[in-house]
N, CA, C and O atoms as CSV, one atom per row, in Angstrom:
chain,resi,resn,atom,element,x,y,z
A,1,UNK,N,N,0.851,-1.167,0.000
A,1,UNK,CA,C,0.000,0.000,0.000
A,1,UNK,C,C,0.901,1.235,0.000
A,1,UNK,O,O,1.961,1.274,0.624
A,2,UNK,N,N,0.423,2.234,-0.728
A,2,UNK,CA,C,1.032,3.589,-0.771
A,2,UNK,C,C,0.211,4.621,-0.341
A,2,UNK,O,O,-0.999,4.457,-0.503
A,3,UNK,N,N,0.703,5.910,0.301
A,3,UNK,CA,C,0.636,7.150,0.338
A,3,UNK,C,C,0.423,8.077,-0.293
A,3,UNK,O,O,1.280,8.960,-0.340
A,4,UNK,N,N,-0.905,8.220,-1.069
A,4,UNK,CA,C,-0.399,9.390,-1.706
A,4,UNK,C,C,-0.930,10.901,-1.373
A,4,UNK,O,O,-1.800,11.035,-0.512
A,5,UNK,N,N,-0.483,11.864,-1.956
A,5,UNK,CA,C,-0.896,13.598,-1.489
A,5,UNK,C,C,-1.147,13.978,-3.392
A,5,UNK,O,O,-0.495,13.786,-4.419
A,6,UNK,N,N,-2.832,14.767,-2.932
A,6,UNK,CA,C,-2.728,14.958,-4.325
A,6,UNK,C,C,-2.979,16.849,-4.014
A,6,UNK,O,O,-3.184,17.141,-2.836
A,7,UNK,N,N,-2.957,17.953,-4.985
A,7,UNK,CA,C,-3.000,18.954,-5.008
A,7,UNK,C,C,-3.232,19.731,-6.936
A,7,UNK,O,O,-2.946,19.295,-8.051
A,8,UNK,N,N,-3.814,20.893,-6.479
A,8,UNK,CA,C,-4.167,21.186,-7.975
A,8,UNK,C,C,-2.706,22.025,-7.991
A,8,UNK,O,O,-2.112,22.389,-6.976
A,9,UNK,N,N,-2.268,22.245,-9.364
A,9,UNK,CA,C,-1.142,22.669,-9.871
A,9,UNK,C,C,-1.354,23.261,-11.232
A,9,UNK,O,O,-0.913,22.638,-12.198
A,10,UNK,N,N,-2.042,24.507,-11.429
A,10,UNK,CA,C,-1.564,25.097,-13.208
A,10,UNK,C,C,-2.755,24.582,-13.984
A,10,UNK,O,O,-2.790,24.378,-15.198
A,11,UNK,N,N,-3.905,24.370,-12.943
A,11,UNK,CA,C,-5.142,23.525,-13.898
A,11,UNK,C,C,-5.054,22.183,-14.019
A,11,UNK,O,O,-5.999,21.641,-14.593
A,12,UNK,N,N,-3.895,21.288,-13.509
A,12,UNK,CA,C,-3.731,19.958,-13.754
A,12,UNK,C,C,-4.063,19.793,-12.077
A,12,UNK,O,O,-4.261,20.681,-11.248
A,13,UNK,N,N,-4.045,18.253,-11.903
A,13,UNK,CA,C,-3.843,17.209,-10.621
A,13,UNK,C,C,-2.741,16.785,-10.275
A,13,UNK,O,O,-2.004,16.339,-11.155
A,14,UNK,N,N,-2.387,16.793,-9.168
A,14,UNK,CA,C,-0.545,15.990,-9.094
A,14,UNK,C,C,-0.928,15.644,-8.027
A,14,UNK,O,O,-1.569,16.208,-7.140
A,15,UNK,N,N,-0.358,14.333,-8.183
A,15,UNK,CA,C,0.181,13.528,-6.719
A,15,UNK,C,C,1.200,13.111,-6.906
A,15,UNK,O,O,1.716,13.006,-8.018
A,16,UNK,N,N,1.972,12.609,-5.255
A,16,UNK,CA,C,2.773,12.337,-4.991
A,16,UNK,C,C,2.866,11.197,-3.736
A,16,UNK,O,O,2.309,11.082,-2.644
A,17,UNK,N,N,3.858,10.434,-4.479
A,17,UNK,CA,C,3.866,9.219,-3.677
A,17,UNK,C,C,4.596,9.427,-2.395
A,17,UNK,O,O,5.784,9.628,-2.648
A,18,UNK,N,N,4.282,9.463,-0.777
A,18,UNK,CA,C,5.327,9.619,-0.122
A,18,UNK,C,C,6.234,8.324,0.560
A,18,UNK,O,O,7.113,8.475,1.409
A,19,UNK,N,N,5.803,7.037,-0.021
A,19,UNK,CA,C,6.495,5.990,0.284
A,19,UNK,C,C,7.907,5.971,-1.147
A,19,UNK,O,O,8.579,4.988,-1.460
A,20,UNK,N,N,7.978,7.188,-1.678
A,20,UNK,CA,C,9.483,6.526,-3.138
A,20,UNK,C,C,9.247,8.142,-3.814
A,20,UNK,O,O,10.169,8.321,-4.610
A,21,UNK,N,N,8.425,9.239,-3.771
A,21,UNK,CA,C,8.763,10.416,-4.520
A,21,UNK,C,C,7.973,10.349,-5.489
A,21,UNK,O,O,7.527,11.439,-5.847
A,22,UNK,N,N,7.551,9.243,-6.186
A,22,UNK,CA,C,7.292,9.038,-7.569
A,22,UNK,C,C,5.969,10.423,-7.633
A,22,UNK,O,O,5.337,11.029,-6.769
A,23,UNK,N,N,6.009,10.453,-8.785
A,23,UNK,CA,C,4.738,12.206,-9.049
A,23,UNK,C,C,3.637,10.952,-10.442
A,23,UNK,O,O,4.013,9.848,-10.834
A,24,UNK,N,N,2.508,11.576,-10.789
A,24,UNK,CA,C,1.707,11.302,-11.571
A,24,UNK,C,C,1.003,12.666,-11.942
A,24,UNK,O,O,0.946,13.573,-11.111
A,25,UNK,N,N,0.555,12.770,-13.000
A,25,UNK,CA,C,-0.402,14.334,-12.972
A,25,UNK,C,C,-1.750,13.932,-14.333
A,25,UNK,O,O,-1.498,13.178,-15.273
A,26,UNK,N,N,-2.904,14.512,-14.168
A,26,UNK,CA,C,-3.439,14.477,-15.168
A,26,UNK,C,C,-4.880,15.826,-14.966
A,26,UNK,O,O,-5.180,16.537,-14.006
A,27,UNK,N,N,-5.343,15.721,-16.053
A,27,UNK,CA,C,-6.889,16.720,-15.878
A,27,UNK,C,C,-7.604,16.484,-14.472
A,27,UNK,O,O,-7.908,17.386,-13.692
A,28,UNK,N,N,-7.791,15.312,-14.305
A,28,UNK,CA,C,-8.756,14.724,-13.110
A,28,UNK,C,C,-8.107,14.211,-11.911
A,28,UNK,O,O,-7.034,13.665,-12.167
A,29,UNK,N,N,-8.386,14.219,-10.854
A,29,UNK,CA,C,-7.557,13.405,-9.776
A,29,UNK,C,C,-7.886,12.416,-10.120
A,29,UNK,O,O,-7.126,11.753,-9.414
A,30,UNK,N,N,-8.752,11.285,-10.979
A,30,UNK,CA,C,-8.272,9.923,-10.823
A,30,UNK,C,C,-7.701,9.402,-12.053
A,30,UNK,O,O,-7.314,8.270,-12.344
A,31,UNK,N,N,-7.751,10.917,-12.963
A,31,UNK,CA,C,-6.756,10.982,-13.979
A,31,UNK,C,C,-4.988,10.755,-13.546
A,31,UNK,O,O,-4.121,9.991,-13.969
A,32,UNK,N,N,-5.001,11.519,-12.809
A,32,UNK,CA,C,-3.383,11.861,-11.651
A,32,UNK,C,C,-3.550,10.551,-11.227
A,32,UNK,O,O,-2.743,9.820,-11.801
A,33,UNK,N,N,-4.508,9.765,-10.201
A,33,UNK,CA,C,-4.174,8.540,-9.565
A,33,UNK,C,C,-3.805,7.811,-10.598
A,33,UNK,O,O,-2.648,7.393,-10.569
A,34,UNK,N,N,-4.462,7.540,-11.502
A,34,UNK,CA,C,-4.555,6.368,-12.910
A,34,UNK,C,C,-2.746,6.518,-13.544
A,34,UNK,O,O,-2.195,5.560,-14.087
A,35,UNK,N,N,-2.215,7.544,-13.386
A,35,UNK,CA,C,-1.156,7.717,-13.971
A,35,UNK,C,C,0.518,7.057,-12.673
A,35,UNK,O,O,1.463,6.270,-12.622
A,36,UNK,N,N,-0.103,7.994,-12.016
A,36,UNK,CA,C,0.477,7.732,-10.479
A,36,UNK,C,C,1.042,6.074,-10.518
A,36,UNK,O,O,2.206,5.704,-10.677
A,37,UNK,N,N,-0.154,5.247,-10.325
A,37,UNK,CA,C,-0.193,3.860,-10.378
A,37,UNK,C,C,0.575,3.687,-11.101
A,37,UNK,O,O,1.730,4.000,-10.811
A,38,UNK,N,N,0.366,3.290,-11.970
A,38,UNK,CA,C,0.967,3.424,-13.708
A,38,UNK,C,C,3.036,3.852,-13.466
A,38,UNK,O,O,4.072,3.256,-13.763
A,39,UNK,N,N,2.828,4.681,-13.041
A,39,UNK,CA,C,4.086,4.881,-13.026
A,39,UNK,C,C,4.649,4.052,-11.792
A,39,UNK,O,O,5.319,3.102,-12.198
A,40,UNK,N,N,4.569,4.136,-10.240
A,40,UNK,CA,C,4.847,3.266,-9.315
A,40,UNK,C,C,4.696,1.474,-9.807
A,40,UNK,O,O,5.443,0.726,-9.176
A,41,UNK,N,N,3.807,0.827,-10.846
A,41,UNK,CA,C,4.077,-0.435,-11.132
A,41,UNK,C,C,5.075,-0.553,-11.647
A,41,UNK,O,O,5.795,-1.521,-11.403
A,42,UNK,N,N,5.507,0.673,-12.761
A,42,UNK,CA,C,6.566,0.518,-13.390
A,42,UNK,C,C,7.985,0.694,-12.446
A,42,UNK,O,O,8.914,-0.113,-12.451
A,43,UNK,N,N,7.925,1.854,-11.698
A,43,UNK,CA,C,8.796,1.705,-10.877
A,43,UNK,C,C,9.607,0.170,-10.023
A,43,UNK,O,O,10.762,-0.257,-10.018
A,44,UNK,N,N,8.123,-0.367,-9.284
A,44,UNK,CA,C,8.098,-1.472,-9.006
A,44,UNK,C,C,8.933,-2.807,-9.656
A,44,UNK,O,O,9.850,-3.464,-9.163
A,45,UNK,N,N,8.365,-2.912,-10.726
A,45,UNK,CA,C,8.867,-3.859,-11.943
A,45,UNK,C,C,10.132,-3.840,-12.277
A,45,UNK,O,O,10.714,-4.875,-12.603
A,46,UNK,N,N,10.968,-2.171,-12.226
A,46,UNK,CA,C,12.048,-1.992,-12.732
A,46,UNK,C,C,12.900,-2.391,-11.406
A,46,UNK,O,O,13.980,-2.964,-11.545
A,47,UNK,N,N,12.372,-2.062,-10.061
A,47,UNK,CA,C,13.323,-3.168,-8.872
A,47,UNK,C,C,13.481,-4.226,-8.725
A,47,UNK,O,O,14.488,-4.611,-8.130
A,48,UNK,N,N,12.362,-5.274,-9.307
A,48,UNK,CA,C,12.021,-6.461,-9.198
A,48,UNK,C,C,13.060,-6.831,-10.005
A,48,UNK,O,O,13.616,-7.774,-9.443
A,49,UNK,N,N,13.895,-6.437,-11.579
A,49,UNK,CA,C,14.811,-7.130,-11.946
A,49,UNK,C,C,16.178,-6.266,-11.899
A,49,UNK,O,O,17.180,-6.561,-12.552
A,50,UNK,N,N,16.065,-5.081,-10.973
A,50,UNK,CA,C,17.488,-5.010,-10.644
A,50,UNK,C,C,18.224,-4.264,-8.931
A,50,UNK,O,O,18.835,-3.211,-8.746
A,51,UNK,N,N,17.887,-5.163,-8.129
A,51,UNK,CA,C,17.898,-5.190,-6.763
A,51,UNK,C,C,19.168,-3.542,-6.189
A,51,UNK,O,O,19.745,-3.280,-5.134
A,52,UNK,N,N,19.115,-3.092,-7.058
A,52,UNK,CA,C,20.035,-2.360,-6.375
A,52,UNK,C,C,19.227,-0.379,-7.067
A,52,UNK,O,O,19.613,0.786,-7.155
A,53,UNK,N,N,18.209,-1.059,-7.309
A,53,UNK,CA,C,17.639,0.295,-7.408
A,53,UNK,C,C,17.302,0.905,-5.830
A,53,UNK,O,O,16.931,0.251,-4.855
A,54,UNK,N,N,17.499,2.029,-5.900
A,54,UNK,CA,C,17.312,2.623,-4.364
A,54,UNK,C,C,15.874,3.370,-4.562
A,54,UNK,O,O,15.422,3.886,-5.584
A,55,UNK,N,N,15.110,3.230,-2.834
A,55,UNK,CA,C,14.424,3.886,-2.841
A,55,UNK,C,C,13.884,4.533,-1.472
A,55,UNK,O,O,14.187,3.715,-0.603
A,56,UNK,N,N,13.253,5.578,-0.900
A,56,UNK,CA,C,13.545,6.076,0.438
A,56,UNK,C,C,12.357,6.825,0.602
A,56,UNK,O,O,12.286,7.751,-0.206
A,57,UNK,N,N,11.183,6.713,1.556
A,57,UNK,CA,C,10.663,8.007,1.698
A,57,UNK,C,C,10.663,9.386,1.089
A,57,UNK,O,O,11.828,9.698,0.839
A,58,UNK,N,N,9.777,10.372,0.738
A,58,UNK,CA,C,10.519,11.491,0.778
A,58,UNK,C,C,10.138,12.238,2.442
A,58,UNK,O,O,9.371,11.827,3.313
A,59,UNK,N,N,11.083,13.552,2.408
A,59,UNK,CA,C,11.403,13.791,3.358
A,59,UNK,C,C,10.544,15.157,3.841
A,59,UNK,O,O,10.145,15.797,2.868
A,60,UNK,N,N,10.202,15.697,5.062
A,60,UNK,CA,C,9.118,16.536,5.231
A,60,UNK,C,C,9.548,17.764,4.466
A,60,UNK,O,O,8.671,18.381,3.862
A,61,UNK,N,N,10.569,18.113,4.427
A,61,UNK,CA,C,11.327,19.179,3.624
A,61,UNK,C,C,10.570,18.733,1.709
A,61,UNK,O,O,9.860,19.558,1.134
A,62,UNK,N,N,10.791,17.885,1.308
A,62,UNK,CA,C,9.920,17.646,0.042
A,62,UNK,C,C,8.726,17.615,-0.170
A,62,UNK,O,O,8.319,17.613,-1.331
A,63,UNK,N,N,8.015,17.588,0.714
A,63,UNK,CA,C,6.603,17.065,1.166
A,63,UNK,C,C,6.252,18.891,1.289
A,63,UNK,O,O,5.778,19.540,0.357
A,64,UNK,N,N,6.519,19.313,2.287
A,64,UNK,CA,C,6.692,20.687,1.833
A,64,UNK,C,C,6.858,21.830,0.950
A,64,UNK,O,O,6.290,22.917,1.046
A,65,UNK,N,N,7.640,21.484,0.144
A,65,UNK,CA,C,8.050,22.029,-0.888
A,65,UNK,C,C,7.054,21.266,-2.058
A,65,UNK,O,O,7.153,21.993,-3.046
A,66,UNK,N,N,6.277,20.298,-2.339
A,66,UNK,CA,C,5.088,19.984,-3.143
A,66,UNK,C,C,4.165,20.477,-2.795
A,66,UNK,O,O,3.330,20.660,-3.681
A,67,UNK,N,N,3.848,20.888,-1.574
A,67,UNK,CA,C,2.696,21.633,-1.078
A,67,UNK,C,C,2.785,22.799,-0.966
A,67,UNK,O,O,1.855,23.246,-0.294
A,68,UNK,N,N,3.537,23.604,-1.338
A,68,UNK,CA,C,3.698,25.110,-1.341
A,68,UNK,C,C,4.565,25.246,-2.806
A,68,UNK,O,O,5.492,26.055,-2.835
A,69,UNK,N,N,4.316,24.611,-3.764
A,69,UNK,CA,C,5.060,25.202,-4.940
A,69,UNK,C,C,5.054,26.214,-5.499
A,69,UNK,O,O,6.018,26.838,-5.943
A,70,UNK,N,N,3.737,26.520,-5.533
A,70,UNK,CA,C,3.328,27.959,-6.096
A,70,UNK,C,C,2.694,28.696,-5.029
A,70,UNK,O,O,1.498,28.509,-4.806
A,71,UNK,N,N,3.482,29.650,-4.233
A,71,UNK,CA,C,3.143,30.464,-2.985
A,71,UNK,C,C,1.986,31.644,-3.600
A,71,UNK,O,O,1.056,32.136,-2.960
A,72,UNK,N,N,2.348,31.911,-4.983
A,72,UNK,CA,C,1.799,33.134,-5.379
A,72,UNK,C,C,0.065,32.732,-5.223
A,72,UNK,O,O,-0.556,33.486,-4.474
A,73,UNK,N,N,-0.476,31.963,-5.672
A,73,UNK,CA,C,-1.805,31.207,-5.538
A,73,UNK,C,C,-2.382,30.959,-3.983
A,73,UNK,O,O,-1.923,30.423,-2.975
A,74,UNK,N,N,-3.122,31.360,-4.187
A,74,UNK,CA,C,-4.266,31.571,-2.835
A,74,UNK,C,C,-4.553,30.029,-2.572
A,74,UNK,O,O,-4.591,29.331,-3.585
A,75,UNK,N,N,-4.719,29.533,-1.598
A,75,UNK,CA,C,-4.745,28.686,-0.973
A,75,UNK,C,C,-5.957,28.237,-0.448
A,75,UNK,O,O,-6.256,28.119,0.740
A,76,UNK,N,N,-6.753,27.952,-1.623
A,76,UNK,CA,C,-8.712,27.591,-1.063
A,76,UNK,C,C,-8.796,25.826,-0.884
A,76,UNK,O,O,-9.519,25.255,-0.067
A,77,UNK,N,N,-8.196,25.391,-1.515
A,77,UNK,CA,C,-8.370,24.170,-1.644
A,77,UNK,C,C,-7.676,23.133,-0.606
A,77,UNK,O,O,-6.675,23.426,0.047
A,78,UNK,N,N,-8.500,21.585,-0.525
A,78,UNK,CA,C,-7.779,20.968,0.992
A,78,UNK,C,C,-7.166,20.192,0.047
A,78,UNK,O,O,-7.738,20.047,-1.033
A,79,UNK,N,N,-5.855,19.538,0.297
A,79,UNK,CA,C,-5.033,18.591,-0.282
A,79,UNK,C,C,-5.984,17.151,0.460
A,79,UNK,O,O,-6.541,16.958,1.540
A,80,UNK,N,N,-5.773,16.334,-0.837
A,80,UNK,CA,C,-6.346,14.587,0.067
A,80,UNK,C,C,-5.167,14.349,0.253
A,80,UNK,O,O,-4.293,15.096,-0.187
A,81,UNK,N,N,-4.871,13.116,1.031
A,81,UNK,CA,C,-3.795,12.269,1.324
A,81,UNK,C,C,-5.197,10.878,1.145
A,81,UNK,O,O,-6.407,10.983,1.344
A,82,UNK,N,N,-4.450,9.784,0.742
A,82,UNK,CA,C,-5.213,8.675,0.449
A,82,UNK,C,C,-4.102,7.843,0.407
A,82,UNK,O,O,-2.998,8.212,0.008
A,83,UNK,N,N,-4.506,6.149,1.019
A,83,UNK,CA,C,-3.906,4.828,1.071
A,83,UNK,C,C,-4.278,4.485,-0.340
A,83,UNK,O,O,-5.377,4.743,-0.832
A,84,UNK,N,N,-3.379,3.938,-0.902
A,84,UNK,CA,C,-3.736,3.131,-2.213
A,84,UNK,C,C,-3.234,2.073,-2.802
A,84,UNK,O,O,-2.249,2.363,-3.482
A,85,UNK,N,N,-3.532,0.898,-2.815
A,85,UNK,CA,C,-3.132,-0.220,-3.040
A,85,UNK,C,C,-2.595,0.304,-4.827
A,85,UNK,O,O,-3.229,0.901,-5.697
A,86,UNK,N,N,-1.804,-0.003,-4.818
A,86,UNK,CA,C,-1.108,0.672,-6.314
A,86,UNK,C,C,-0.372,-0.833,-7.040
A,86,UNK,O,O,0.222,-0.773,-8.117
């Protein structure tokens, strides 16, 4: 199961995985999830045949810095965080 944080960005959706960094983005948040996935299987797959891929949390300092990217933008909206079997 994964972590993810999603937020609007520029008219698009982005999330972010906080169990590996990985990002996804699309029109819709389950556009962004659908991609998200998508990219973390692949991620996945690409460790499965070479054991020395690294991977780490990200860190509250990053987590931060995705959630305040664009300071200039008013701040109406609640970020989800959601478990997701990916």
């Amino acid at each position: 199961m994964f972590t993810m944080v999603f937020r609007r960005s520029g008219g698009k959706w982005v999330g972010l995985c906080l169990e590996n960094g990985i990002s996804g983005q699309g029109d819709a948040k389950e556009q962004a999830l659908a991609k998200l996935r998508e990219a973390i299987q692949s991620f996945e797959d690409a460790r499965a045949l070479d054991g020395s891929i690294y991977t780490s949390p990200i860190s509250i300092g990053e987590l931060h810095e995705f959630l305040t990217f664009e300071p200039d933008e008013p701040r109406t909206e609640q970020f989800e965080l959601r478990a997701v079997y990916a």
